[in-house]
C-alpha positions as CSV (number, residue, x, y, z in Angstrom):
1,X,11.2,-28.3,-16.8
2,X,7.5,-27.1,-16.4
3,X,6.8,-23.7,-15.5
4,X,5.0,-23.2,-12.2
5,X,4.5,-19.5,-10.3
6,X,4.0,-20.3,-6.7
7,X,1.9,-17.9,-5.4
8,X,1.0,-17.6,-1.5
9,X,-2.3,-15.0,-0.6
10,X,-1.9,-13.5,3.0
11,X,-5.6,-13.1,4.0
12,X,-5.9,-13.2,7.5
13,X,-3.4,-11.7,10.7
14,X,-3.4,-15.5,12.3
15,X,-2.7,-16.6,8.9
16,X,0.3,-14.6,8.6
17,X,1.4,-15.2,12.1
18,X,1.1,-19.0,12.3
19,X,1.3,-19.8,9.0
20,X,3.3,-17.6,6.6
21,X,6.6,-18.4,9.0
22,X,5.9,-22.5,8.7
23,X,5.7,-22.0,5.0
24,X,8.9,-20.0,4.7
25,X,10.9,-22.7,6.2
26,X,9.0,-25.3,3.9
27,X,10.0,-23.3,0.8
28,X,14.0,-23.3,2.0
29,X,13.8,-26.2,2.6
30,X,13.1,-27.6,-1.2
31,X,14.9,-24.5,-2.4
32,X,12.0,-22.8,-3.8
33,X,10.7,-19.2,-4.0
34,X,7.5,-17.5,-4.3
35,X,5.4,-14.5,-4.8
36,X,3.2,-13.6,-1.6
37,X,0.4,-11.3,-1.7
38,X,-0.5,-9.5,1.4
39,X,-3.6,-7.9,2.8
40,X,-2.5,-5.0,4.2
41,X,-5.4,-3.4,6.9
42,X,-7.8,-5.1,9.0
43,X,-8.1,-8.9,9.4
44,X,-12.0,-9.3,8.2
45,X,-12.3,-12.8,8.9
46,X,-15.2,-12.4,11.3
47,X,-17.0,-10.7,8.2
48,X,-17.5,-14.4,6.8
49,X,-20.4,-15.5,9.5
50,X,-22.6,-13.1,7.3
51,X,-21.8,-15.6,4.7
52,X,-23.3,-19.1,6.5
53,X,-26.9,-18.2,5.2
54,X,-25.4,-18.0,0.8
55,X,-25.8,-21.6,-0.9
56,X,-22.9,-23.8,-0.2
57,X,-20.9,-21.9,2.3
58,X,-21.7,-24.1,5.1
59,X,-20.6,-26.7,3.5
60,X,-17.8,-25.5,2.5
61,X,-16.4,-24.7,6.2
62,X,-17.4,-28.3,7.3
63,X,-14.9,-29.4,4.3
64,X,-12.5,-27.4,5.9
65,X,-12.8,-29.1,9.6
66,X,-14.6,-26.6,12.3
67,X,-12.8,-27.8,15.1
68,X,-9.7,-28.0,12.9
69,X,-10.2,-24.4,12.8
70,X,-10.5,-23.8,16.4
71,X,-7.5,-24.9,17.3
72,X,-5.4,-23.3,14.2
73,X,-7.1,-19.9,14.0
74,X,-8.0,-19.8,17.8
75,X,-11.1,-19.4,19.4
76,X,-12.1,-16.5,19.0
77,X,-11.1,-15.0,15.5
78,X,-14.5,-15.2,14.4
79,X,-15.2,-12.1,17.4
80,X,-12.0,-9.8,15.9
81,X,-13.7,-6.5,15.3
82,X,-16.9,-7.4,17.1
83,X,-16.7,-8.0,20.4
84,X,-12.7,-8.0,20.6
85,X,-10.4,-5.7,19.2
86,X,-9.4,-5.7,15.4
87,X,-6.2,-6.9,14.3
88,X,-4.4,-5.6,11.4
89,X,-2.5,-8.2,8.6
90,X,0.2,-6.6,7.0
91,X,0.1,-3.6,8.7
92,X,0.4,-5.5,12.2
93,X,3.5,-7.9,11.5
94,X,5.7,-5.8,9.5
95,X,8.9,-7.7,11.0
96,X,7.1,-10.9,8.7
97,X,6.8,-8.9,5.8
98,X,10.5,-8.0,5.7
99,X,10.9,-11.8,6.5
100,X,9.6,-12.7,3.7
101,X,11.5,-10.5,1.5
102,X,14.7,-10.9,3.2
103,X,14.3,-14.3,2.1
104,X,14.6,-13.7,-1.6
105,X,11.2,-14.2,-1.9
106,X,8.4,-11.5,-3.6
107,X,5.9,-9.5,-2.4
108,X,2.9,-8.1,-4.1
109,X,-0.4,-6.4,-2.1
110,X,-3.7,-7.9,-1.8
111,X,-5.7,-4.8,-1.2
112,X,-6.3,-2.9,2.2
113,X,-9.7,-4.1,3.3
114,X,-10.1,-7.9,1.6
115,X,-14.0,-8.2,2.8
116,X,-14.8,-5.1,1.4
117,X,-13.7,-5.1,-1.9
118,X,-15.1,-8.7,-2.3
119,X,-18.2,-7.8,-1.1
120,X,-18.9,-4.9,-3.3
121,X,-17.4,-6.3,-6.6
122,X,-18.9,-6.2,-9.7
123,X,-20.1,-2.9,-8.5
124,X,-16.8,-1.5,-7.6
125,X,-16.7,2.0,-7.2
126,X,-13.6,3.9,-9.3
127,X,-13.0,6.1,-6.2
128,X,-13.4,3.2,-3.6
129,X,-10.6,1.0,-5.9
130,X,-8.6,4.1,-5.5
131,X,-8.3,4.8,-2.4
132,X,-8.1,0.8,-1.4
133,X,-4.9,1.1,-3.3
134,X,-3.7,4.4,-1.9
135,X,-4.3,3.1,1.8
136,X,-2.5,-0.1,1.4
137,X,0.5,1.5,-0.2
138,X,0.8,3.7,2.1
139,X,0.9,1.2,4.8
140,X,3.5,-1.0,2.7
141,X,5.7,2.6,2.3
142,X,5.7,2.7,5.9
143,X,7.7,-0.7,6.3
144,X,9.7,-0.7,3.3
145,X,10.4,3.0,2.5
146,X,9.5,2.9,-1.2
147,X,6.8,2.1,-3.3
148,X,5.2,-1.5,-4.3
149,X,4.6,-2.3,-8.2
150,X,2.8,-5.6,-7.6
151,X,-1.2,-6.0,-7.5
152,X,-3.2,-9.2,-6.6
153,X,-7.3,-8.2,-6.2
154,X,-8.9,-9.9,-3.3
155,X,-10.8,-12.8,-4.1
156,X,-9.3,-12.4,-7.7
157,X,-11.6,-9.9,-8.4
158,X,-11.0,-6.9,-11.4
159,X,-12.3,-4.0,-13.1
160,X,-11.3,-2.0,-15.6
161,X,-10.6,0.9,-13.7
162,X,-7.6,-1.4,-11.7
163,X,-6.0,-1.4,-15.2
164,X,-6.0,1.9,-15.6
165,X,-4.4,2.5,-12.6
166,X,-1.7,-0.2,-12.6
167,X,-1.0,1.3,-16.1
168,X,-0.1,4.8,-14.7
169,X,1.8,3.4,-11.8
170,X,4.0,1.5,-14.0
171,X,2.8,-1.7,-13.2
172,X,4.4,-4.2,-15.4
173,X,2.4,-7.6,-14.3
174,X,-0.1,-8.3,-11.9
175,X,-2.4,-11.4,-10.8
176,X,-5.9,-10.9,-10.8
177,X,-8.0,-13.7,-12.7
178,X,-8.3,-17.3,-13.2
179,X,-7.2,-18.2,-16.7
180,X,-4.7,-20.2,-19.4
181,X,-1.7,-17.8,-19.8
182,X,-0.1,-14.4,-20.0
183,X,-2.2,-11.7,-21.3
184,X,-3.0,-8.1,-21.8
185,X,-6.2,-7.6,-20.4
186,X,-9.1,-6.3,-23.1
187,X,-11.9,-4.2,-22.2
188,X,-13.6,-2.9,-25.6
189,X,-11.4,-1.2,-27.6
190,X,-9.1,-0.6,-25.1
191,X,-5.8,-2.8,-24.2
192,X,-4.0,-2.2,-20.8
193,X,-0.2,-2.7,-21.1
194,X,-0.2,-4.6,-17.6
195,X,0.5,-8.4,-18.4
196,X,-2.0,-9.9,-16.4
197,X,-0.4,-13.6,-14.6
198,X,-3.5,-15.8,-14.3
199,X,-4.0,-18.5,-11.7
200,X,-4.2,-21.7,-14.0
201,X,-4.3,-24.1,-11.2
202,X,-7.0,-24.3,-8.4
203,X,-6.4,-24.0,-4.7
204,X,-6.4,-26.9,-2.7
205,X,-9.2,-26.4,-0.7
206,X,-11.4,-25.6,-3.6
207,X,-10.7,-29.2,-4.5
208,X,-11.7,-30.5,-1.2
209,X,-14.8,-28.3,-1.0
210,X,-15.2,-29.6,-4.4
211,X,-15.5,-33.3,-3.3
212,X,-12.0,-34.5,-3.9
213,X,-10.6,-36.6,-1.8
214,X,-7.2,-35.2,0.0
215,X,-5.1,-37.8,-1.4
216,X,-6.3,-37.4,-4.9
217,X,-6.0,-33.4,-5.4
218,X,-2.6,-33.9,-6.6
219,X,-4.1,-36.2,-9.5
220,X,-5.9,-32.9,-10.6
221,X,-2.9,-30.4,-10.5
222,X,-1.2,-33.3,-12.8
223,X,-4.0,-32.8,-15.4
224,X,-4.0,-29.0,-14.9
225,X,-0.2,-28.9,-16.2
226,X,0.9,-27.2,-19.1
227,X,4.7,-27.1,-20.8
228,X,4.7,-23.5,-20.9
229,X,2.5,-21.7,-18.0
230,X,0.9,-22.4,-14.7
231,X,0.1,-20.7,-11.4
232,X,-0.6,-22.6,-8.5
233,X,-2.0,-20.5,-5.7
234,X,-1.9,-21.6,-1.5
235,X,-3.0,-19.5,1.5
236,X,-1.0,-19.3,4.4
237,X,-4.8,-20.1,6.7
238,X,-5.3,-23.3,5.1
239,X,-1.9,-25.2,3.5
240,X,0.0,-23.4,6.5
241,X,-1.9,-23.8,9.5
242,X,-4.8,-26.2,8.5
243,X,-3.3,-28.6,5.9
244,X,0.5,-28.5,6.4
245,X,0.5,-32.6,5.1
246,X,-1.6,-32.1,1.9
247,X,0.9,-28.8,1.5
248,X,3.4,-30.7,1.5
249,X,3.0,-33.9,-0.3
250,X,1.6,-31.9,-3.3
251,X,4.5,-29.2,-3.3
252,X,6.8,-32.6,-3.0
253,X,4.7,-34.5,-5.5
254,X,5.4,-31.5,-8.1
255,X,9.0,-31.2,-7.8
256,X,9.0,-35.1,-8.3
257,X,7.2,-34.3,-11.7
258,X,9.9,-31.7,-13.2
259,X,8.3,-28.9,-12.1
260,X,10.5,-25.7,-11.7
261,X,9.3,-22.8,-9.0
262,X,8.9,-19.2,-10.2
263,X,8.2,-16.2,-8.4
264,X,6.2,-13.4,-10.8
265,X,9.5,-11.6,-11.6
266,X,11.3,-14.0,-12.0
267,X,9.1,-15.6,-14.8
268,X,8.3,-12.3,-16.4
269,X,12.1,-11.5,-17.1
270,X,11.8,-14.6,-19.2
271,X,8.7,-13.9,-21.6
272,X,8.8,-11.6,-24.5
273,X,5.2,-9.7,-23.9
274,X,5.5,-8.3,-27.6
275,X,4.4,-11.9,-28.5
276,X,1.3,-11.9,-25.5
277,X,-2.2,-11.6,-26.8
278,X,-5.1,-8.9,-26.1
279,X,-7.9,-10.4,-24.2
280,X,-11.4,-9.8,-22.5
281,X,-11.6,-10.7,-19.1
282,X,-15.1,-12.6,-17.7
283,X,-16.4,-14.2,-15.1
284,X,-16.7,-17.8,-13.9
285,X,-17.9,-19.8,-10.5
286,X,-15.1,-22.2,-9.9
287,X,-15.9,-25.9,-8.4
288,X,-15.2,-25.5,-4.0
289,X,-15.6,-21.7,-4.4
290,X,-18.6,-19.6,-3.4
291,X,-19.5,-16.6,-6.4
292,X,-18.1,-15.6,-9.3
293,X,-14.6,-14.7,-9.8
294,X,-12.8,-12.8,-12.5
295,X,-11.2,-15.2,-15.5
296,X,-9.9,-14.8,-18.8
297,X,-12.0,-15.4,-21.0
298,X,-10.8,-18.1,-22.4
299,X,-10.8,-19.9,-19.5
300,X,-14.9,-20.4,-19.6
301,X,-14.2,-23.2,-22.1
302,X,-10.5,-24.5,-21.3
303,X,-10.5,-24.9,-17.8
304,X,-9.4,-27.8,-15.5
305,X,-13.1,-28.2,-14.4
306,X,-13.8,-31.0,-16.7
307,X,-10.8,-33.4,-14.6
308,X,-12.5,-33.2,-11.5
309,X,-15.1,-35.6,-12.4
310,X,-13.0,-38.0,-13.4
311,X,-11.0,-37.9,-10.1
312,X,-14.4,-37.8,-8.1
């Protein structure tokens, strides 16, 4: 059986609303579980117009279907915290949250304020990482009485300093990078006893933004598997609102392949971490994304970038 850690990132309130229950029954239905990471404060999805001027993000929405998006996210999403009122993810659905848990699936948090800790990484400020953490705990305390141990950075985007803190909490895996496999993340001398779970596998709609035809992304994520580790990662906006088909066939097309669902825990219980290496994190652009993201650093020269052209 290959390994895969499904992985589902909760960006957006309409995404978590519309989508989040659509993939649920999906994932009962071919008997699979999976790790979901939640934002938990306010729905910053009218932040991204401030993007349409940065190389390649206009494109990248066309890829995605405008009007596609008008009718999934609603009409007015892009005016949330402008000229209507703001809408809270996490924080605002908590009956979905406990949903999602009382299904047997796992949940991990995706920071309090996603636009904000996007927009000011590299540069992230110890304190502001700290109190990001702090606020969306205490919002995930208040639905599930007790404390969270699972971190997944916004826009899989790290620093140092999140080690250190995952470290004191206890932390004993998180998912912030792109990269091959398990690892102890390395910064200098320094090794953080957190097993970083990397995202091996890229999003769907990277591969469309990419040039990929919809039909052919699964011919990708075939390339991109390994015998021993992968993470595939979806978001509840796009394979469960905007693309439920493409969602679908390529969760269908994996299971036809052998491939065996994990959530985090699950796969962690099975790896010895005594055997995991040490290594330095990086940064990479990924093909349909806009910046740079953090990576393993490893990943800069293995890395499924190389099968796209031959898809293309």
């Amino acid at each position: 059986m290959i390994p895969v850690l499904l992985r589902v990132d909760i960006d957006f309130s309409f995404g978590l609303r519309k989508g989040v229950p659509y993939i649920l029954d999906v994932l009962d239905e071919y008997g699979v579980k999976a790790t979901f990471f939640s934002v938990m404060g306010p729905d910053t999805a009218s932040t991204h117009t401030r993007n349409f001027s940065k190389k390649g993000y206009l494109k990248r929405i066309m890829a995605m279907n405008p009007l596609k998006m008008l009718v999934g996210f609603g009409p007015l999403f892009f005016l949330r915290g402008k000229l209507l009122p703001l809408k809270y993810v996490g924080s605002g659905h908590p009956g979905i949250l406990k949903e999602i848990a009382d299904r047997g699936h796992e949940l991990g948090l995706h920071s309090y304020n996603h636009a904000q800790w996007a927009g000011l990484w590299p540069e992230l400020p110890d304190t502001y990482i700290e109190e990001d953490l702090k606020r969306a705990g205490d919002e995930y305390r208040k639905i599930f009485k007790k404390d969270f141990h699972l971190w997944g950075s916004p826009n899989w985007r790290t620093s140092e300093h999140l080690y250190r803190l995952l470290v004191d909490m206890g932390a004993l895996y998180t998912s912030n990078v792109r990269g091959n496999s398990p690892f102890f993340p390395k910064y200098g001398d320094t090794i953080y006893k957190t097993t970083e779970l990397p995202i091996t596998m890229p999003a769907l709609h990277e591969l469309v933004q990419a040039g990929i035809k919809k039909h052919d992304t699964v011919k990708v994520l075939d390339k991109c598997l390994t015998s021993e580790y992968n993470q595939w990662v979806i978001h509840c906006y796009y394979e469960g609102i905007l693309e439920r088909k493409m969602f679908e066939n390529a969760l269908r097309h994996l299971a036809d392949l052998g491939c065996a669902f994990y959530t985090f825990e699950q796969f962690f219980k099975q790896i010895r971490t005594d055997t995991l290496p040490a290594c330095e994190i990086d940064a990479v652009t990924v093909p349909g994304g806009i910046g740079s993201i953090s990576c393993q650093k490893t990943f800069l020269e293995n890395n499924y970038f190389r099968y796209l052209k031959s898809v293309l």
